[in-house]
N, C-alpha and C positions, 0 to 999 in steps of 0.2 A: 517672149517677155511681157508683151500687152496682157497674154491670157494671166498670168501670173501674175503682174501691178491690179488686177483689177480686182483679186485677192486682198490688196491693201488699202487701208485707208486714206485719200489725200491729205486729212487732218485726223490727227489722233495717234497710237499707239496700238500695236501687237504684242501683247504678254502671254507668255508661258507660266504656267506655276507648276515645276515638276514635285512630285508627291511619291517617294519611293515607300512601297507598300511594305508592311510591317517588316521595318528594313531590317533591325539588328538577327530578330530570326531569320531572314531570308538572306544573311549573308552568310550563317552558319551552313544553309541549305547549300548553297553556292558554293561553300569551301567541303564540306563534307556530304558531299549529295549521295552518298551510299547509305547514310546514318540519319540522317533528317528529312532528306526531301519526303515531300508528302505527310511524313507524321506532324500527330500532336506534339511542338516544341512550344515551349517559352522560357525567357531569359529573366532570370530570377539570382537577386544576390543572395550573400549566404543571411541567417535571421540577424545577425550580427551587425552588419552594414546595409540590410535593405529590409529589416524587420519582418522576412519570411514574406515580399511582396512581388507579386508579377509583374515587371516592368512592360515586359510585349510577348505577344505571344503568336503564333503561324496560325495562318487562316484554318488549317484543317484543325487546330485545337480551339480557334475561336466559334468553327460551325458543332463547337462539344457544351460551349456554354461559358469558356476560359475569357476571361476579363481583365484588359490591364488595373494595377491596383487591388485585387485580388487577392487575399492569403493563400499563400501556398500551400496548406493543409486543405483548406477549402477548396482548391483549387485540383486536389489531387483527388478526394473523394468524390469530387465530380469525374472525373477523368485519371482513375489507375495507371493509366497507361503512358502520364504525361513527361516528356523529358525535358528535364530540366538543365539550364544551360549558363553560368555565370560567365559576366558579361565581359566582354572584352572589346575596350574603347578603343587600342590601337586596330585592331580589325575591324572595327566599324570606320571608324578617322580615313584608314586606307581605302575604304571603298569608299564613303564620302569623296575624297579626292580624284576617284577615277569619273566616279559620275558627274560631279562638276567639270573635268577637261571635257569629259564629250559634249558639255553643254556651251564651252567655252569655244567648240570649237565651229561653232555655228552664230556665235554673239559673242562680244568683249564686253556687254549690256547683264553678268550674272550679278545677282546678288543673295548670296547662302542667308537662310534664313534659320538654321539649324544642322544637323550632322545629316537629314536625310532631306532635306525641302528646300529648292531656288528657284526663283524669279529670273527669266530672260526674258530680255527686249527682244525682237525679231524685227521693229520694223525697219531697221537698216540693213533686214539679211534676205533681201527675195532673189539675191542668186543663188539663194539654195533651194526654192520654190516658193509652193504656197504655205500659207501656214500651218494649214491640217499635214505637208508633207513633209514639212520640217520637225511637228511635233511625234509626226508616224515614224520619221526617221531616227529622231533622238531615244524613240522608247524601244524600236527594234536594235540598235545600236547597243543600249543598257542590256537589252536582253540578250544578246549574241557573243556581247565582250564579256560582263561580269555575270552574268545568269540572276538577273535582278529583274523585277517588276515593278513599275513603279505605274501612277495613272496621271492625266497632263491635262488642266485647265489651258484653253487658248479664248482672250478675253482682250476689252478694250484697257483695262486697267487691273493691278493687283487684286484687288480686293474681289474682282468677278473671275478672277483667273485661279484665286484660290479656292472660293465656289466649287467651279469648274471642276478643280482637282480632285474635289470630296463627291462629285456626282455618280461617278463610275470607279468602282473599286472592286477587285484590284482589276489595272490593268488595262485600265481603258483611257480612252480620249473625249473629252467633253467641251461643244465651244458655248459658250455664254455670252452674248452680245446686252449691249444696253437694253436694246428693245424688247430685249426678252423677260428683260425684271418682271412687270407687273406680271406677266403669268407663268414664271417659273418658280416668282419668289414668294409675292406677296402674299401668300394664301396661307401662308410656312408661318408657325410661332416662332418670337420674335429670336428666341435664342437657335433658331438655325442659322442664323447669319453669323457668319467669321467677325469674332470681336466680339460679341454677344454673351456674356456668361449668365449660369441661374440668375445671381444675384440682381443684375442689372434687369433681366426681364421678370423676375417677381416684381423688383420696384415700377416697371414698365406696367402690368398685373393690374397693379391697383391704381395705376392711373386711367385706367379702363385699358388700356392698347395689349392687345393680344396677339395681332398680326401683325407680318412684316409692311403691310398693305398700310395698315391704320398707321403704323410710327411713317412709315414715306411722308403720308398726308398730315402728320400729326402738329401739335400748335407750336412752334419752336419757341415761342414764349416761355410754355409750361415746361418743355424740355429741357431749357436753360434752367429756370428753377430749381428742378429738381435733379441736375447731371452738372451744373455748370457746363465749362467748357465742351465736355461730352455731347451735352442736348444736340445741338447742331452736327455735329456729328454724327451722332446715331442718325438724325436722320437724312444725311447726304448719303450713306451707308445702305439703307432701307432703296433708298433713291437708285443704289449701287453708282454712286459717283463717289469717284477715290482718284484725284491728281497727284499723286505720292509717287516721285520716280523712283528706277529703278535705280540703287545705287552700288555699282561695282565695287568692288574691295577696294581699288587702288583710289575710287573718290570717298572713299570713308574717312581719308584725312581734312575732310572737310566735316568734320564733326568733332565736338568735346564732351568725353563720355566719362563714365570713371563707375568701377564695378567693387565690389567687396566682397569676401568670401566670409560667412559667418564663423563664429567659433563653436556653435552650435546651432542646432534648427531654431529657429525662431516659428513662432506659433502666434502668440499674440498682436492684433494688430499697434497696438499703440508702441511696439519694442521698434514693430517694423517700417513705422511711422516715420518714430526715430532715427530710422538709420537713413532713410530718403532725406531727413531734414541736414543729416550730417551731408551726404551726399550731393544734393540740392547748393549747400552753400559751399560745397568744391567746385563743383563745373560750373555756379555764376560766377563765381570770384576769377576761374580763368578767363569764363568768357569774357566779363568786364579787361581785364589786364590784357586779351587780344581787343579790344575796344569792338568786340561784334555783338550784336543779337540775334536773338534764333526765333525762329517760327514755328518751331517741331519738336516736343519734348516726347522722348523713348523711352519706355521705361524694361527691363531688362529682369529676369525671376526664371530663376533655381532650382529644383525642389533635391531632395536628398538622393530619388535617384538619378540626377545629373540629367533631367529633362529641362528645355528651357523654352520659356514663349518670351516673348518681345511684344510691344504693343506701343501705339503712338498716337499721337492727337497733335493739330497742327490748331495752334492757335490761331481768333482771330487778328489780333496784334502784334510783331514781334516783342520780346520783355530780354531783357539782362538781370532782372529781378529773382532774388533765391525765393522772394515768397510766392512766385508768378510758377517757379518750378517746381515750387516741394508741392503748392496743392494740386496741380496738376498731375502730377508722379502719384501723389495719395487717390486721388480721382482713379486714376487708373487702374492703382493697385484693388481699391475696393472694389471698383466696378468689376477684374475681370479673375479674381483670387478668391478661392472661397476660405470662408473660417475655419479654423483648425487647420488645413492643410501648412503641412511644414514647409519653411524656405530654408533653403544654405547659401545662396546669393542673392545679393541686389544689385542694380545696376541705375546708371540713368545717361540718356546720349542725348546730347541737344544737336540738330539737325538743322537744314534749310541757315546756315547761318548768313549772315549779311551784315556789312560795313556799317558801326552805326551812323558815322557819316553822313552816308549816303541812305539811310533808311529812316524813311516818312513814319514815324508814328500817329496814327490818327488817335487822339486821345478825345475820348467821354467829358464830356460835363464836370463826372465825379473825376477823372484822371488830369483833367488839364488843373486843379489846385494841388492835387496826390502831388502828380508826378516830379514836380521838380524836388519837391521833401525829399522824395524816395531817392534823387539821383545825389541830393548833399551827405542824405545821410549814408549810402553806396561810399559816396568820395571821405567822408571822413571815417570810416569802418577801413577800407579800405587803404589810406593811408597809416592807419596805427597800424596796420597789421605790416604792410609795408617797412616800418620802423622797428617794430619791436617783435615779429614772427606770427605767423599762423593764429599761436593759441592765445592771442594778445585780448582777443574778443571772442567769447562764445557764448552762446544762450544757451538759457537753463535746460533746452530741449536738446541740446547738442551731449551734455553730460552722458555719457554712457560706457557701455563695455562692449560696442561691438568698436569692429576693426578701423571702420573709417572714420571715429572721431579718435584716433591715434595719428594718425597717418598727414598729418596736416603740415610739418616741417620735414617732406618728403617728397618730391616732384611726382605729381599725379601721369599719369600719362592717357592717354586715349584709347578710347579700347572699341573692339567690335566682338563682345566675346563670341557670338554665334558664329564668328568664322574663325575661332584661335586653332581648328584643325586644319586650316588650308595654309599655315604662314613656312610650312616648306612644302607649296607647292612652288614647281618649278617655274610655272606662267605668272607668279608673281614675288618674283626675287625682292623688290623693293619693301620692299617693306618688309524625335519619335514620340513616336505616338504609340 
């Protein structure tokens, strides 16, 4: 056991980020391996519901030139040969759940971060070894029960652990240590970094910073500027420091979230503005009425082929405030969404919450005259609507026709939707790329 602790850290954490490799074709392979294994597949709706587009596709169609997002006509005159496969979520959901138990079965520390990708803690599990043997184990395990490949960041924290998972593909194990940033990462343009989209490193571009090296050292002044909340971020990020725990499904009730399914694609950023502003002023309004604040605004995106990414920022401050959360939620969205691409859901989860009671707000110069306005006019908003429902008060930015400015004399509930395929798994009754 000595040789084995000395594997762990005395302070700090052991993260897994498992990455199951171009899963929804590789479960077809797995279920029909006389008919797929080895060839060119990908999983493609009909034009109808997926507008003739590759959602994923198997690595022997990816070394042909095949590209998620791809037309499918395009996609075939590059490759004649290519089989096409409409997608089936209950077959993917089932094998999501099988790969999560065996992950489960080594940590009660998972946290799904979509139908193919989770985060385990490990450092409360060195009676199963070291960590390279835990993650050798879990991936030969995948592979022997469900004939799935997947590759496995082992990292001090998320954010290097998902790294980690994107270094060796498919199929491997990669460990990433803090010490290793400045010469694994920094030399890297700025959008290799997880969280990183074009848009945020063009604007990055012209501020002269082109490496991950330059934004580490970069002026957190000019970052804030220009990212708000973000600036800092990005470059704790850069830094590869990410304190963001691990948070298992059954602690997700420590969160108020609330998600909306559109009535059609939304395209425009200012529609989908809107719908964060409706959204924003449902999950303050609960938070306030649990009397907590939050630290950690999530924000939650869609797209039509039922792909989803999550993203988050933990503020300096905790806030109860809906205008603390819609620009932050908008922050997000621009920096990590590009234009034109369509949404059919949005989401937004507040996280890290805390007592306001019990929670120290250190207020600014400018927020120690704000802040008490901001908490009278909260309490008298808040009582009319108390009095007379929901739609007693709304702003002119709240008018709209999507879903969640209807939905206001309706009990909201909480959601985690990246894990709404696990809620009949049996280990927790309670409740692609």
């Amino acid at each position: 056991m000595t040789t084995v602790e000395h594997h762990y850290p005395k302070q700090g954490r052991v993260i897994l980020h498992i990455d199951m490799n171009a899963f929804y074709c590789s479960v077809h392979e797995a279920v029909e391996p006389e008919i797929y294994r080895g060839k060119p597949i990908a999983v493609a709706g009909s034009v109808e519901l997926r507008r003739g587009i590759i959602v994923t596709s198997s690595y022997a169609a990816r070394s042909m030139g095949i590209k998620t997002g791809m037309q499918v006509g395009q996609a075939l005159k590059i490759c004649p040969d290519l089989m096409l496969i409409r997608p089936d979520f209950e077959l993917y959901r089932s094998f999501s759940r099988r790969f999560m138990q065996i992950a489960y079965s080594y940590s009660p520390m998972v946290e799904s971060m979509s139908i193919d990708e989770c985060f385990v803690d490990i450092t409360g599990s060195k009676q199963f070894g070291t960590p390279l043997e835990i993650a050798g184990t879990i991936q030969q395990r995948i592979m022997n029960e469900l004939q799935l490949p997947c590759s496995i960041g082992v990292a001090p924290n998320k954010l290097l652990a998902k790294m980690g998972s994107d270094m060796k593909k498919p199929n491997g194990i990669s460990v990433l240590r803090l010490r290793d940033v400045p010469t694994v990462l920094w030399d890297k343009p700025c959008n290799y970094l997880y969280g990183i989209g074009k848009k945020t490193a063009d604007k990055l571009t012209k501020l002269g910073i082109f490496t991950l090296g330059q934004l580490a050292e970069g002026d957190e002044l000019l970052l804030s500027k220009h990212f708000g909340v973000m600036g800092p971020h990005l470059k704790r990020s850069a830094n590869g420091i990410d304190n963001s725990p691990v948070n298992p499904e059954q602690e997700q009730s420590k969160s108020i979230g609330h998600t909306t399914t559109l009535p059609r694609d939304y395209i425009e950023r200012k529609e989908i503005h809107r719908v964060f502003l409706n959204l924003a002023d449902q999950v303050a309004r609960r938070l306030r009425k649990q009397e907590l604040m939050t630290s950690t605004i999530q924000i939650t995106i869609r797209d039509p082929d039922m792909r989803t990414i999550t993203r988050s920022v933990t503020l300096p401050t905790p806030t109860e405030h809906m205008d603390d959360i819609y620009r932050t939620s908008c922050q997000l969205y621009d920096h990590q969404w590009e234009d034109g691409n369509p949404v059919r859901l949005l989401g937004i989860t507040l996280q890290n919450l805390t007592s306001k009671e019990e929670t120290f707000v250190q207020l600014d110069l400018f927020d120690y005259e704000k802040q008490p306005k901001r908490e009278n006019l909260n309490k008298i908003m808040d009582g009319l609507r108390d009095k007379f429902g929901e739609n007693a008060i709304l702003t002119a930015g709240m008018m709209s026709d999507d879903p969640s400015a209807f939905i206001r004399n309706h009990k909201s509930r909480g959601t985690s939707l990246q894990m709404d395929h696990l809620k009949n798994n049996p280990l927790h009754k309670e409740e692609e790329k």
